[in-house]
Residue, then its C-alpha position, 0 to 999 in steps of 0.5 A: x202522186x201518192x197512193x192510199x189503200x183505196x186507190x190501189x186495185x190489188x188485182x190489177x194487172x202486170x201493166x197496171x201495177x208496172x205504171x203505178x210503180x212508175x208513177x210513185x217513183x217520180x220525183x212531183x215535189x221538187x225533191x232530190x230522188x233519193x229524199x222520199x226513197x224510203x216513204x214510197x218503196x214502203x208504199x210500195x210493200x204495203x200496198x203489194x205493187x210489187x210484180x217483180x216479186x215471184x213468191x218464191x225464190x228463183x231457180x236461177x240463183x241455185x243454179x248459178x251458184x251451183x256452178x260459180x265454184x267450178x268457173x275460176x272466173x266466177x268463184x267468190x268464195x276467198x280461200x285462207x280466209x275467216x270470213x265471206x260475205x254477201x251483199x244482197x241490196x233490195x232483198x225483198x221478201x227475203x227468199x234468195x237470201x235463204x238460197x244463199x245462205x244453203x249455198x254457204x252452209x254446203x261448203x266443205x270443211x277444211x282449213x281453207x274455207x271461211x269459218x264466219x259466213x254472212x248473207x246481207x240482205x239490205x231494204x229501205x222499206x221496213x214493210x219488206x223486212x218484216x216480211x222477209x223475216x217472217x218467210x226465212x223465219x218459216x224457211x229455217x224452221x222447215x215449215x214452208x212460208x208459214x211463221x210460227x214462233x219467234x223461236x227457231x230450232x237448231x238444225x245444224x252445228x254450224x251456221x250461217x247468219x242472215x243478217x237484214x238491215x234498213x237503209x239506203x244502199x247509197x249511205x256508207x254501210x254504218x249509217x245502216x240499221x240492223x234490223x236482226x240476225x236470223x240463224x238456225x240458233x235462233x233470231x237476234x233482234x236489235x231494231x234500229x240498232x246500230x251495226x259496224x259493217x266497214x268491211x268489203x263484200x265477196x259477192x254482190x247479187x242484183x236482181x231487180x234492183x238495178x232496174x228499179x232505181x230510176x235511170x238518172x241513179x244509174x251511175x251512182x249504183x255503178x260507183x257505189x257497187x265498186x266501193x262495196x265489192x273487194x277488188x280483184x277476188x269479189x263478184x258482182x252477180x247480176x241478173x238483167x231483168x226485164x231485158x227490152x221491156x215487152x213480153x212475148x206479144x210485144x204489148x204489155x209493159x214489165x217490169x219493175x218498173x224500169x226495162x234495162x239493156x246489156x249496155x245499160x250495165x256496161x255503162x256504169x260499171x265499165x267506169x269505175x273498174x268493172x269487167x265482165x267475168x262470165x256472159x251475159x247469157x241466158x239461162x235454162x233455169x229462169x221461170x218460163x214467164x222471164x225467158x228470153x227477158x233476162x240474163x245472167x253476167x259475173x263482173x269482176x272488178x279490178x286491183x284498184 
């Protein structure tokens, strides 16, 4: 079923908006999955059925990234290396790439940190990316979520660069298209423009998005996962939400829009290399409406 302007409530509720992310996630037409993937997920943003969407980024990630460095399980950062990177599929609106990137930009100067630093936000739905490059847009330029001009101050000396592609996360990274470059300099845009990306991720970040494949892609994001994460110095962060699927009365459906287990993760990870490096575990930061219903894990993936 397909959705126009006018069958969208826009204030519908919680369950409301996770039931019609459900239904336009079936597959009615006899199609792979993955066929219609990019027409619904931007029908999805267009008509803003997006309840996992906070309008803000999540305290959790700065906390946790906050304290990777000082846990050697969970430390991503590569030492006597020119560059890190950071892959975050499903990006969304864009805000925890700018909590990444203040992460990267507050390492300390020296011979043993990395020169080049990229944060990868990856979207298939052209709809997200246009707002996520408006609100980091907004975020660089220090003027909160309101986009100004196409021009972006030059804040620091150095920079890391936010780099936001459209594409399918189950395609090889080159089939991806750079959608544009975003740094305290200033924007690169090259819609559609082709990019090399064959090089290995240092970090990994999922928070909704593993919950919002439907189920039977479970095992491909697995194996995917292990050919996008360096073995043996990468991590995968994963944030599981929404742990049981009901909220605090045990009534209303969360999600988006499919609930997830602990278990769900080892099932698909453990296979292809993956081990658990740090958790699960709840953390103190999550937004009060998510505790109890979601948990940080740190995955490190073996010498392959």
């Amino acid at each position: 079923m397909w959705y126009s302007n006018s069958d969208v409530n826009f204030d519908a509720s919680l369950k409301e908006k996770v039931q019609m992310l459900q239904q336009m996630m079936k597959t009615t037409d006899g199609s792979s999955e993955t066929d219609t993937s990019m027409q619904k997920w931007d029908q999805v943003w267009k008509h803003e059925i997006t309840p996992w969407d906070l309008g803000r980024a999540t305290p959790l990630l700065a906390s946790e990234l906050r304290r990777c460095s000082s846990r050697g399980a969970t430390n991503f950062v590569p030492r006597e290396s020119k560059n890190v990177s950071v892959l975050v599929p499903g990006c969304g609106s864009g805000y925890d790439l700018n909590v990444i990137r203040e992460y990267l930009q507050a390492l300390p100067d020296g011979a043993s940190y990395p020169d080049i630093k990229t944060v990868v936000g990856l979207e298939i739905s052209e709809t997200s990316l246009n707002k996520a490059q408006e609100r980091i847009r907004a975020m660089l330029e220090g003027l909160g979520d309101t986009p100004t001009s196409k021009s972006v101050a030059i804040i620091e000396e150095e920079h890391v660069d936010i780099q936001l592609n459209l594409g399918d996360f189950f395609e090889p990274c080159n089939k991806w298209n750079h959608y544009c470059t975003m740094n305290t300099e200033g924007i690169e845009d090259q819609p559609n423009g082709q990019i090399e990306m064959n090089y290995l991720f240092d970090l990994v970040y999922d928070y909704t998005f593993f919950c919002a494949l439907p189920p039977t892609l479970r095992d491909r994001w697995g194996q995917r996962m292990s050919a996008l994460l360096k073995p043996k110095s990468g991590r995968l962060l994963t944030i599981m939400y929404p742990v049981d699927g009901l909220d605090r009365t045990g009534k209303e459906l969360r999600g988006p829009p499919f609930p997830v287990t602990a278990d769900d993760y080892r099932r698909v990870l453990e296979p292809h290399g993956f081990y658990i490096a740090h958790g699960p575990y709840e953390d103190e930061n999550s937004v009060e409406s998510r505790k109890g219903h979601e948990y940080v894990c740190w995955w490190g993936l073996s010498n392959r």
